[in-house]
Steps between C-alpha positions, in 0.01 A plus 500: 500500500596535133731200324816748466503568874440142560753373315788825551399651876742418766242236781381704776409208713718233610241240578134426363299584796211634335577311176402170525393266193280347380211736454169465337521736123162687590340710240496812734876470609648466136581796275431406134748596193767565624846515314725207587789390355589181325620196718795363202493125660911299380334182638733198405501097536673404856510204738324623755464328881167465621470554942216398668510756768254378725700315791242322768711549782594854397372832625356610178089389437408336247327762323808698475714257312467385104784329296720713369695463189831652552677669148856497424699854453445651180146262395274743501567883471203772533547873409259789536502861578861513439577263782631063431375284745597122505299206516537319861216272537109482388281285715087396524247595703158359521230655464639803327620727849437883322074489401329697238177662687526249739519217247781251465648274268584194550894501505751784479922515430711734617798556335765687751766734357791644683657841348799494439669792644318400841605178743148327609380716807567847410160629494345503110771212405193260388285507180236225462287461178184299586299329308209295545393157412179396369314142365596393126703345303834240648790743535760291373780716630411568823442132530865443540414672862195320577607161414853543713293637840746425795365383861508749834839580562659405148627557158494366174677581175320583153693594184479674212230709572398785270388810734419702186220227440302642831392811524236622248597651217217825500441725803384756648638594856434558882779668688501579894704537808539175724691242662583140513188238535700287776798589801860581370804482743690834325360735687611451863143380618426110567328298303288476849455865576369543118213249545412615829489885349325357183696745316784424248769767424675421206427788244371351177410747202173290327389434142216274467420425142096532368591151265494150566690217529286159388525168662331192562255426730723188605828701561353759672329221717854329551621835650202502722544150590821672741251761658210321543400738790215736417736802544740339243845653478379844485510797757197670564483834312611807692371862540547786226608755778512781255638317219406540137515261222594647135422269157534610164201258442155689414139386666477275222812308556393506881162327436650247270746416731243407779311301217771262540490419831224279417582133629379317168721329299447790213527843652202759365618790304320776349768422146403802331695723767806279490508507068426858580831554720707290267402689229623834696805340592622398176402853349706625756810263371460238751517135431260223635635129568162322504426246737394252291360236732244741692436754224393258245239279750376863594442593155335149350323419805358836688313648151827742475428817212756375250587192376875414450623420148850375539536257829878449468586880515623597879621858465366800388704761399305790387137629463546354122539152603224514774262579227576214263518230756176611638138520331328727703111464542283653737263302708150729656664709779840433463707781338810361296799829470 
């Protein structure tokens, strides 16, 4: 399945049968450069409203719930492939529910987008971008959320939040065919015969991103605190049943991204291969927003192959400004581009 039929084809299936999310990103099942096109995030500041969807006496397990933030109209506006899809929600999961050759992080947000031509439960009406979550610095943004958590059952309020400060600014992406991680009431099945069928049939098209969001230890461990079960809040991953997974990422950016599913504090990185892929990227007119907080401990503390000259500088803009912020060395074994 190529991105333009993805995005332009007419659904052929009304209900995600043998769709289900999440699934485990194997090696073997993913199909390596392929050509995507951009996700153009209009993320805004909104007062969002924060549901604790677990409800004891409810019919929904615990493991199926999270808190959701809900968005207002208009906050957040995605477009790709020619298509605008609206911001209705992200939420947390922990661990991370999609896996990376059977490895998982230690969080993961969803952000859910509706298009906008489509009314939520026409089959392919959903978008979610995931992302996931890994040990590092205090993410002061997101700990509007994690400081507001409601109890079972209820709500809280948190303003002013910034939802362009969330999702990492440098990418590569996972797309695939699923469905909803939980039961949904739109399609004319109960909540009750979902669970009992294990099956889920909202239609959900899927773009899991190969970057990271950083967070402390302690907020991630305040969202655990709610799903203190060993299961977490996070459905068990599902068969492929034919499905392929296409990335625009390389091998490279595959074995990086597994490098940073380590649990430390720091997450390992061979550097070299990510200065390398900046470097393309900006020859190729891209920008880079650096991530100050993780890049620079990675760089002064893990032996990284360049030192950086100017610590105040956040952006690079082209290949010319890469090279004089950055004095490239090269340590035995590790090629520098």
């Amino acid at each position: 399945m190529c991105w333009q039929s993805w995005w332009r084809a007419p659904p052929v299936v009304a209900h995600a049968q043998d769709r289900q999310t999440p699934i485990d990103f194997n090696t073997n099942s993913v199909r390596f450069g392929q050509v995507v096109p951009p996700l153009n995030f209009t993320y805004g500041i909104a007062n969002l409203t924060l549901v604790n969807t677990y409800n004891p006496t409810g019919a929904v397990p615990k493991d199926l719930t999270t808190v959701r933030a809900d968005v207002p109209a208009n906050a957040g506006v995605l477009t790709v492939g020619g298509k605008t899809w609206d911001l209705l929600q992200f939420h947390f999961h922990t661990p991370a529910e999609h896996s990376l050759d059977s490895n998982r992080a230690p969080m993961e947000v969803h952000f859910v987008h509706k298009d906008r031509e489509k009314n939520v439960g026409d089959p392919d009406s959903l978008l979610v971008v995931g992302a996931f979550i890994v040990r590092g610095a205090t993410n002061t943004e997101l700990d509007k959320y994690f400081a507001n958590l409601p109890a079972p059952a209820s709500s809280t309020n948190v303003p002013g939040f910034d939802l362009s400060k969330v999702l990492p600014p440098f990418y590569n992406q996972l797309i695939y065919p699923g469905s909803l991680t939980g039961p949904s009431a739109v399609l004319g099945s109960t909540v009750a015969q979902q669970l009992a069928s294990d099956e889920f049939p909202e239609i959900v098209n899927w773009v899991v991103l190969t970057s990271f969001i950083e967070m402390a230890d302690s907020q991630i461990q305040r969202f655990r605190a709610l799903y203190p079960e060993r299961e977490g809040n996070s459905r068990k991953l599902q068969p492929l049943a034919g499905r392929h997974v296409d990335t625009d990422a390389d091998a490279n950016v595959w074995n990086n991204t597994l490098d940073f599913f380590n649990d430390s504090v720091l997450p390992r990185i061979n550097i070299a291969r990510t200065v390398r892929l900046v470097h393309d990227n900006l020859l190729q007119g891209l920008s880079y927003q650096l991530q100050r907080s993780r890049d620079l401990k990675l760089w002064t503390e893990l032996g990284a192959p360049f030192i950086p000259l100017t610590p105040s500088v956040t952006n690079y803009v082209d290949v010319s400004d890469f090279n004089y912020f950055f004095q490239l060395t090269e340590p035995t074994g590790i090629p520098v581009p």
